[in-house]
N, C-alpha and C positions, 0 to 999 in steps of 0.2 A: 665161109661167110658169103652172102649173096649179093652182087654188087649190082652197079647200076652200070648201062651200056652210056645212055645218054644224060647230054644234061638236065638239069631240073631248072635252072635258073633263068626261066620262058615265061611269063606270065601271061602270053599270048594264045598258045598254042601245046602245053605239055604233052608229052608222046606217053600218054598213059598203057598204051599200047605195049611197048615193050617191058612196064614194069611188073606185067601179068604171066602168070607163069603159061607155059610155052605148049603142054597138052594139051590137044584137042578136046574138051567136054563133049561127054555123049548127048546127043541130041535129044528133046522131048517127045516122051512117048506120045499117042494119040489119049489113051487116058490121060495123062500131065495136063496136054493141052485143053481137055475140056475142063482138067482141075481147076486150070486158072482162071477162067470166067464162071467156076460153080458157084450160086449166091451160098453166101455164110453167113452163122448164128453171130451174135457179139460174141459168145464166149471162145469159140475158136481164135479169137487173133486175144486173147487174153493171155499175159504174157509180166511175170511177175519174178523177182531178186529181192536176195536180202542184204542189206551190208552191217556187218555185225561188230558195228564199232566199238560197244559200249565188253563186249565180250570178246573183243580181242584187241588189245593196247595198242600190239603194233600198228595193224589196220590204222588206227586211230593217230597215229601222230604221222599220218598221211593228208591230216584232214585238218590239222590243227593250224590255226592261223597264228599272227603275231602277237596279238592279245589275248590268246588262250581261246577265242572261239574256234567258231567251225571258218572251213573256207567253204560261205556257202557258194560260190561260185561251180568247183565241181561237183556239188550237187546238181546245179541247175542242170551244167554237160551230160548225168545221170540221168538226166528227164528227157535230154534231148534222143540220148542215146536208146533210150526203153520207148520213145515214140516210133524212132524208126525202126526200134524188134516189129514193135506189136504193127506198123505198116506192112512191113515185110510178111510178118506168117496170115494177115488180110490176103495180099497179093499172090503170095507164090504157090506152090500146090503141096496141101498138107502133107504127104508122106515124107516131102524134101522136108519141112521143116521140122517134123517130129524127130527125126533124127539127127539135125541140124545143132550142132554144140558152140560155134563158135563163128566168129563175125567174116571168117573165110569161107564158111559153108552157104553164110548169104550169101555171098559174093557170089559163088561157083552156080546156086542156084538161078538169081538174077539173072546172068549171065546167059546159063541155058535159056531163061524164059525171055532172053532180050528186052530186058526191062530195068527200070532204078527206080527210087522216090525221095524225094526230096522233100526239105520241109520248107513251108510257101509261108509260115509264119505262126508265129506263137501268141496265140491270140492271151490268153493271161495266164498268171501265174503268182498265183494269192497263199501268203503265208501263216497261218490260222493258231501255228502253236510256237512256243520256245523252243529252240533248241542250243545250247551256251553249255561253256563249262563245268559250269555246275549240275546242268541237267543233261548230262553224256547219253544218248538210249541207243539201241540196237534199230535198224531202218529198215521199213521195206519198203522197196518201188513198183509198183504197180499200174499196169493200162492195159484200154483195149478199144476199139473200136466202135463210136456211138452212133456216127450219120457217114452216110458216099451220097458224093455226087455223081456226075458221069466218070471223071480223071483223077479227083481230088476226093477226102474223108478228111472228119474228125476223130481223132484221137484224145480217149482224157485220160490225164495221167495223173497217179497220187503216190505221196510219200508219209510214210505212216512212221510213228516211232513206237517202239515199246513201252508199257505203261509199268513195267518194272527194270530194274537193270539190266535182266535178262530176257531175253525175246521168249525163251522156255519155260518162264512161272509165268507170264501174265499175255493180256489184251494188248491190242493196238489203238495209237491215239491219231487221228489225221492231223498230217504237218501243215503239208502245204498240196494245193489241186493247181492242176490246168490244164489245158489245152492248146493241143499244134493240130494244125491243117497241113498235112501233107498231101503232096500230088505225086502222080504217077507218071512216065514220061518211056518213049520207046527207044532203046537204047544207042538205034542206028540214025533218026530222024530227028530222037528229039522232040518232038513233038507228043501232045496229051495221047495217052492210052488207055483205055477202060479198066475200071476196076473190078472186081466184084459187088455186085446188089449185098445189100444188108438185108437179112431176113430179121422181120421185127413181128413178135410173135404176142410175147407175154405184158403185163402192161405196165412191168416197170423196161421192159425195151422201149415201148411205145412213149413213154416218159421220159426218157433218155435221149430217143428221135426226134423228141419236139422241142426238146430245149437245143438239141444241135441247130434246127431248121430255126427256132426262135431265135439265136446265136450269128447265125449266119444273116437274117434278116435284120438288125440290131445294129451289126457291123456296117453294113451299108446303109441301112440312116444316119450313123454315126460319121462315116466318110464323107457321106452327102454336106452334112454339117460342119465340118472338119475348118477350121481358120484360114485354112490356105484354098478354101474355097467360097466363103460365102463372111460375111463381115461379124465381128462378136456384136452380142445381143445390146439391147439397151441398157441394161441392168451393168454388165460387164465394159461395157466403155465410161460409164459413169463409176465404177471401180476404177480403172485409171486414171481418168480425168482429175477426182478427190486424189489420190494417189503423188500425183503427178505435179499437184498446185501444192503438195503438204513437199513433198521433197524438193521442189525447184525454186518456188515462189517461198516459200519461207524459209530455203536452205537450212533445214534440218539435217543433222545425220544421226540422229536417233530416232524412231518409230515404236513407242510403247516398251521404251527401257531397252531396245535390243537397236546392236548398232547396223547401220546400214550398209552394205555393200553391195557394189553395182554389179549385174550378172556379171559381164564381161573381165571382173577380177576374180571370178572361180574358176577361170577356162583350165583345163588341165589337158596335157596332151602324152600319147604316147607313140612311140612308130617301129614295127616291127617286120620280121621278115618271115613267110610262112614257108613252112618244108614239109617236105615228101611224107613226113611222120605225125604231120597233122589233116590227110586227106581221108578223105571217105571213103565210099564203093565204089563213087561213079568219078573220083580222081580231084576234087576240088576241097576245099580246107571245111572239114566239119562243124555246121552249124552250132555243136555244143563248145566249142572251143571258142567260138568268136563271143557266146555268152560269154563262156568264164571271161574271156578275155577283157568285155566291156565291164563287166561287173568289177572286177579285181580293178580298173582304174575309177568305177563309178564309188567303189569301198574307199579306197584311198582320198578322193575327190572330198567325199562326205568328212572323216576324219581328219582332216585339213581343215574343212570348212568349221567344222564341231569342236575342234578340239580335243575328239573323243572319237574311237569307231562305234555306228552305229549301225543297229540293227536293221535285214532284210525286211521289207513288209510285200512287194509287190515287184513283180516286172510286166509292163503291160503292152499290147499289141505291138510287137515284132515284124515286120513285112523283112523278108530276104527277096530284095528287089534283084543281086545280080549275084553269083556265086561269087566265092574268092579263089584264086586258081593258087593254085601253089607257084612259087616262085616269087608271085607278087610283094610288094611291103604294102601292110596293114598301117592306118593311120586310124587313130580314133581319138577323140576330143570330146571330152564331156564336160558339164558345169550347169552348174546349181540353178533351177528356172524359179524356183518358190520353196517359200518356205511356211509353217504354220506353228502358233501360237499353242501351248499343252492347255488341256480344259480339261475336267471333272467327267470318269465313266470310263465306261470300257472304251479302248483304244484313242484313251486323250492324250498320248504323248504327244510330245512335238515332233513334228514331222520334216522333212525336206526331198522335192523331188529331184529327180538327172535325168540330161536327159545326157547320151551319148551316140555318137554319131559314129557311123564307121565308114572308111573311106579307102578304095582300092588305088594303089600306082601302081603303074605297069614299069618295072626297071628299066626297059629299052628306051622308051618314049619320051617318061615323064606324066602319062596323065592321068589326073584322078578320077575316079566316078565312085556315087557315095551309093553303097554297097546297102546297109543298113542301117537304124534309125531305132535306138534303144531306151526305153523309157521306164526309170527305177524309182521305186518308194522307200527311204530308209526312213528311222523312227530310234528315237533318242528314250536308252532304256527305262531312265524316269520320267517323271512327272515336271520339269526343270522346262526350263526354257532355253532356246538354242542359244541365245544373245548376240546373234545374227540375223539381219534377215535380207534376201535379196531387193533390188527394184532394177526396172528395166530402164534402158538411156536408150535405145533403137524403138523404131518399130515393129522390124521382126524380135528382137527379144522381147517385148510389149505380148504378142501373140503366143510367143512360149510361155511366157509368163499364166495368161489366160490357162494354154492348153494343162498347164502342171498341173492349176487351179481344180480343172474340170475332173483332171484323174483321179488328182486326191480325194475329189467329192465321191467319185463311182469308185476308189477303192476301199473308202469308208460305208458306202452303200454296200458292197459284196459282203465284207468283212460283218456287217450287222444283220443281212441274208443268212448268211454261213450258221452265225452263232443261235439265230432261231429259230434253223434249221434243227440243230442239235439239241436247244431247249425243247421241242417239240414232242 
């Protein structure tokens, strides 16, 4: 059994160093080296798995949650983890990765090329089909590279399910898409490293490049506009205001038959301690891991608040502002910012958004820094009404409130894009 020399329990500083195995790596050849700046097709970093749930039982009670769904949580980990395949075989030089089988082979390769990539954030992650007990299907994950910056690309990733029970008689149906931005960083310094150019040729690339660049441009209007920078509109403070005079001034605690409760009574918390068997390549705790982790408390949050677990719809703009080091204790704390009313049509359930917040302490210290900032849509399988619904007592809850508001709208927009897309 292979042990550890040193401690892990450093949240500071871990000596990643000696938990690498101890052979010299042959160095890059001069072909290598020019591999790794050769511009590439999109299909080259195209990088795709099946998980064949529905075709094999055991697989499957891997995945099963406590109400007989999925745990979509490790799904999400799945996406995160097929982003950084398809960044990696972008980045590293194709003959390492053609041969490449297993998450050790990045590594080694990486390594050679003094390089890592990290994910800078997951811009959405839109759920478009069912997937529950009743409808078990066979999955496939797939992504691949659609826009580079100088240090940094987008990646869009999609999860398909089988359109019969076996992935072997029939077609694939899209589950859920999205998008991570990863960046590239040099291994000694730290600092941004050039990627490879995207060659955009044919003119569904060209299509594919302009909704990244549109995507990217979008984002920072969106920033620009963002609550914690600029004040809400007129329309949306007079949402409060009416709001504000119905629940305070006439001390109501019902709101159109659903009973009221203040954000601040959904707060849920959890606190945990990350190890050596939750880190990446480059030695700090895997981005897919901190999803599941926010999610499996945003799932529970919502089934509390519902009385009921309810269904994935959305995860939306991600920023991994500071990595989490192993050693550390993870705090995350989510609750309920908005809620919405079921209506008549495709995608009228009732809705409720979370947000959750993730937050690093360092065990020597004591101090926290809030690491990430996670932002979930679930949706209530019928037509029913939550018979809850939040309101805000602060200011800054007031502002979340807003911001839940605003996702809900753009994730109801994507979702009616999506669908006729498809109609089409």
């Amino acid at each position: 059994m292979r042990t550890f020399a040193s401690p892990w329990l450093s949240s500071k500083n871990p000596d990643l160093g000696s938990q690498r195995d101890t052979h010299d790596l042959p160095q890059l050849s001069e072909e290598e080296r020019k591999e790794l700046q050769r511009p590439k097709h999109m299909s080259e970093s195209y990088t795709t798995f099946d998980l064949p749930l529905a075709s094999d039982r055991a697989l499957l009670d891997g995945y099963i949650n406590t109400s007989g769904g999925f745990r979509m949580g490790k799904l999400l980990e799945h996406l995160d983890s097929l982003a950084g395949a398809v960044a990696y075989r972008h980045c590293l030089p194709s003959p390492t990765i053609q041969s490449a089988e297993t998450g050790t082979s990045f590594h080694k390769a990486s390594e050679r090329a003094g390089l890592y990539l990290a994910t800078a954030s997951a811009d959405r992650l839109d759920m478009f089909g069912r997937l529950n007990r009743d409808n078990v299907r066979d999955l496939r994950f797939s992504g691949f590279v659609t826009w580079t910056g100088t240090s940094s690309m987008e990646v869009v990733v999609k999860m398909q399910g089988s359109t019969t029970p076996s992935s072997s008689e029939g077609g694939w149906q899209t589950l859920m898409l999205g998008r991570f931005a990863m960046v590239c960083r040099d291994a000694i310094t730290h600092k941004a490293r050039p990627v490879p150019r995207l060659i955009v040729e044919t003119e569904e690339e060209k299509a594919l490049w302009k909704l990244g660049e549109d995507h990217r441009r979008r984002q920072k209007e969106s920033s620009l506009m963002a609550l914690d920078k600029v004040p809400p509109s007129s329309e949306e403070a007079k949402e409060l205001h009416d709001l504000m005079l119905q629940v305070v001034d006439r001390k109501v605690d019902e709101i159109e038959g659903e009973k009221i409760v203040p954000i601040r009574d959904t707060e849920l918390e959890s606190v945990q301690l990350m190890f050596p068997q939750d880190r990446n390549l480059h030695g700090k705790v895997f981005g897919g891991i901190l999803m599941r982790l926010a999610f499996e408390l945003c799932f529970t949050n919502t089934a509390i608040f519902a009385s009921k677990p309810l269904r994935f719809l959305a995860l939306d703009s991600i920023t991994f502002r500071l990595p989490v080091p192993i050693g550390a204790v993870l705090r995350l704390t989510s609750k309920v910012v908005k809620t919405t009313r079921p209506h008549q049509g495709e995608g009228g359930e009732a809705k409720v958004h979370v947000v959750v917040r993730a937050e690093v302490e360092e065990v020597e210290t004591g101090l926290r820094r809030e690491t990430n900032t996670f932002y979930f849509t679930m949706a209530k399988e019928d037509h029913e009404p939550l018979g809850r619904t939040v309101v805000p007592s602060t200011y800054a809850e007031a502002m979340s409130y807003l911001e839940g508001k605003r996702r809900l709208e753009l994730g109801d927009e994507m979702r009616r894009l999506y669908q006729g897309s498809e109609q089409a």
